[in-house]
C-alpha positions as a Markdown table, in Angstrom:
| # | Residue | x | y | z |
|---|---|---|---|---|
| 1 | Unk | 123.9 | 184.8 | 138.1 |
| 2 | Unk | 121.4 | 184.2 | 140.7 |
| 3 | Unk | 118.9 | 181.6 | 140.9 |
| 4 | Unk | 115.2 | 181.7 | 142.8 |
| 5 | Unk | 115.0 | 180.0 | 145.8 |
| 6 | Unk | 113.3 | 176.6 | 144.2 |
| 7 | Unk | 115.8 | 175.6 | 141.9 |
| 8 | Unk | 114.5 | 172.7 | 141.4 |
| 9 | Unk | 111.3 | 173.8 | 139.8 |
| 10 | Unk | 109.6 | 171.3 | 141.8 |
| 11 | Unk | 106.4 | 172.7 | 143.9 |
| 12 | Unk | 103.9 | 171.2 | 146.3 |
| 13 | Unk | 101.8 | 168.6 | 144.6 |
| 14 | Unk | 97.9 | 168.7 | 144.9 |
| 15 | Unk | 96.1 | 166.3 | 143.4 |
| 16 | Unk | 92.3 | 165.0 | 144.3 |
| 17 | Unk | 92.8 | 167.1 | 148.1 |
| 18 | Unk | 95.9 | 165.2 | 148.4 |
| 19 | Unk | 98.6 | 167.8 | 150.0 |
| 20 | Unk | 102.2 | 166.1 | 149.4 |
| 21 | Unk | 105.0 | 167.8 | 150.9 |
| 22 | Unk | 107.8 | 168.5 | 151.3 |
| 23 | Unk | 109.3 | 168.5 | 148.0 |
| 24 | Unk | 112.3 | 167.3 | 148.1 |
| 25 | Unk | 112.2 | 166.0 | 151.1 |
| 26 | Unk | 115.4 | 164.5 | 153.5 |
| 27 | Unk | 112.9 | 161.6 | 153.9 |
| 28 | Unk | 109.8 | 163.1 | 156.0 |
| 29 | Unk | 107.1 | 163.2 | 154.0 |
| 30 | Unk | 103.5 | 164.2 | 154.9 |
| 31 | Unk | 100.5 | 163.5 | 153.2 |
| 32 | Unk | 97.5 | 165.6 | 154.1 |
| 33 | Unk | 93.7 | 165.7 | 153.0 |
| 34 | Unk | 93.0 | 162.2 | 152.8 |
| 35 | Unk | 91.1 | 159.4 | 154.9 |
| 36 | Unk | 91.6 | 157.0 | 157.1 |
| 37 | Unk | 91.9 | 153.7 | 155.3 |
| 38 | Unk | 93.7 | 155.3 | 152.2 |
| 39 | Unk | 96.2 | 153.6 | 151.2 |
| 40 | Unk | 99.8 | 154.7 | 150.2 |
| 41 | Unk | 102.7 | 153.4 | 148.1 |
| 42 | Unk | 105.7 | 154.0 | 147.6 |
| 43 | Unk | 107.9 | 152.2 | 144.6 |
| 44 | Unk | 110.8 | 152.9 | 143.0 |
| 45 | Unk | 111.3 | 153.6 | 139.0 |
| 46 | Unk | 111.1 | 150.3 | 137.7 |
| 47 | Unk | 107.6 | 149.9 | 139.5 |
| 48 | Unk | 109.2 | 147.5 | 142.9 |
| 49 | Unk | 107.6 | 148.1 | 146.2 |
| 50 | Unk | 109.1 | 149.9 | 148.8 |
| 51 | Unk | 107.0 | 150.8 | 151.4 |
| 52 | Unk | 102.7 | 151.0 | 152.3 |
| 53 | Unk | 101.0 | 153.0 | 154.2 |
| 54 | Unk | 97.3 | 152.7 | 155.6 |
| 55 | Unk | 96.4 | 156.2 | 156.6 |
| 56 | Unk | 94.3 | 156.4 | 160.1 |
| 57 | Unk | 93.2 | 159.9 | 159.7 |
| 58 | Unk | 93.4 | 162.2 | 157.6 |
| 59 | Unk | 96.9 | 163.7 | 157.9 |
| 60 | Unk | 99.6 | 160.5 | 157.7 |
| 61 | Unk | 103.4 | 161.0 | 158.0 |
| 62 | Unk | 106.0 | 159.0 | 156.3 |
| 63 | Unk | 109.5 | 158.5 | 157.0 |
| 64 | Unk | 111.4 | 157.7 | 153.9 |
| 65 | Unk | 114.9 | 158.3 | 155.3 |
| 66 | Unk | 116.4 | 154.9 | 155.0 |
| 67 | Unk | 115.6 | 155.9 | 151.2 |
| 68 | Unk | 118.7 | 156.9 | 148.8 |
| 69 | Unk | 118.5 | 160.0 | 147.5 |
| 70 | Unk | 116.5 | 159.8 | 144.3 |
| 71 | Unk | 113.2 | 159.9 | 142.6 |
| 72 | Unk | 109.9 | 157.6 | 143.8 |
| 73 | Unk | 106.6 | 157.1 | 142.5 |
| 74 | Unk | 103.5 | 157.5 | 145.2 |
| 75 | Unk | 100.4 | 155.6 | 144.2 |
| 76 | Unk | 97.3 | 156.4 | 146.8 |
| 77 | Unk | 94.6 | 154.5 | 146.7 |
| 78 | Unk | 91.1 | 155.1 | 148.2 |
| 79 | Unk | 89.0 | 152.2 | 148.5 |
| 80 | Unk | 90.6 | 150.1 | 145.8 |
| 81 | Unk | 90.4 | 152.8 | 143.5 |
| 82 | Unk | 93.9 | 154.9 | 142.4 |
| 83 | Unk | 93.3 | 158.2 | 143.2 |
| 84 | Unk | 96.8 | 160.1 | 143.2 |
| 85 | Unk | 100.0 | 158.9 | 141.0 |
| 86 | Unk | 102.9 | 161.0 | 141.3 |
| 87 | Unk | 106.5 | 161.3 | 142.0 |
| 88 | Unk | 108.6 | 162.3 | 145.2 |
| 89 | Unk | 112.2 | 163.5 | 145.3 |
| 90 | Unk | 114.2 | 162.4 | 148.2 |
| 91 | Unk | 117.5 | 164.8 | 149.1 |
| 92 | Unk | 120.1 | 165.2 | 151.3 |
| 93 | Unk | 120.4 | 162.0 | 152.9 |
């Protein structure tokens, strides 16, 4: 039996210019295509913060290492507004 190389079925997510990636990730994650002042969070299942972001350019890099391995929602917001609502896997820790 072989398998593709993504076995997880999971792919970049783009969403409103938002480029999220890796996915999974070991606990870097970057965020690209947004603006400075955008602001990013990070919760867990049940909806409990974890971590926030304020992006200063466009291009923002997150490290979500101390993280178990599991699934997190990312909520970015752009001025107050939600713009992005997704989920992240983190792997391999």
């Amino acid at each position: 039996m072989t398998f593709p190389s993504n076995t997880t079925g999971m792919q970049t997510i783009r969403k409103n210019e938002r480029l999220i990636y890796p996915v999974p990730s070991s606990g870097i994650v970057n965020v690209q295509g947004g603006s400075a002042g955008d602001v990013i969070i990070i919760s867990d299942l049940t909806g409990k913060l974890l971590q926030k972001y304020i992006a200063d350019s466009s291009t923002i890099q997150m490290n979500l290492s101390h993280l178990t391995n599991g699934y997190y929602l990312v909520n970015i917001f752009d001025k107050d507004q939600k713009i992005y609502n997704g989920k992240i896997i983190i792997a391999g820790n």
